[in-house]
Phi, psi and omega in degrees: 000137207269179191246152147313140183275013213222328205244107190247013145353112150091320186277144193268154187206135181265004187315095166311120154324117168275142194249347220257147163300139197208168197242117181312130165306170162312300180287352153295335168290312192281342180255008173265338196288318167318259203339332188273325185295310158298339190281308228257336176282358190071003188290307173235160173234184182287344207273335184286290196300305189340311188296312184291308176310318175289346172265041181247160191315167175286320183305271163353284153334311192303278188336315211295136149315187158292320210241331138335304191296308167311316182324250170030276179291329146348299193280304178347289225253334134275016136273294156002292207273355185082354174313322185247094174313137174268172201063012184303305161301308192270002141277019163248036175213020157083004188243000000 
């Protein structure tokens, strides 16, 4: 059974881990307090983000911040839920 690109168990990487500490953007901020507004609104659980994150393309996953992914599942999971029109963000953020 092939692996996911999310499930990095076992696999060897000459990759260093970076450890270093960073002081979070704005929109890094402002999308963890979403995830709480949703969580707190019942709109999402962990097991839904989790989910939207593991669905995201391999390519894609790879690029991606700690907190892209979350984006990501976010929108995954308020369209889904209707919440969202899809493609609804990125025409209201020009793109």
């Amino acid at each position: 059974m092939e692996r996911s690109v999310h499930d990095r168990g076992g696999r060897p990487d000459d990759a260093p881990i970076d450890r270093s500490e960073h002081e979070l953007a704005d929109w890094e901020l402002l999308t963890d307090a979403l995830v709480g507004a949703l969580g707190a609104r019942g709109l999402m659980n962990v097991d839904e983000m989790r989910r939207g994150i593991e669905s995201m393309p391999p390519d894609q996953y790879e690029r991606a911040s700690y907190y892209e992914r979350w984006l990501f599942a976010i929108e995954t999971n308020m369209t889904e839920k209707g919440v969202l029109a899809p493609d609804e963000l990125d025409a209201r953020v020009g793109g």
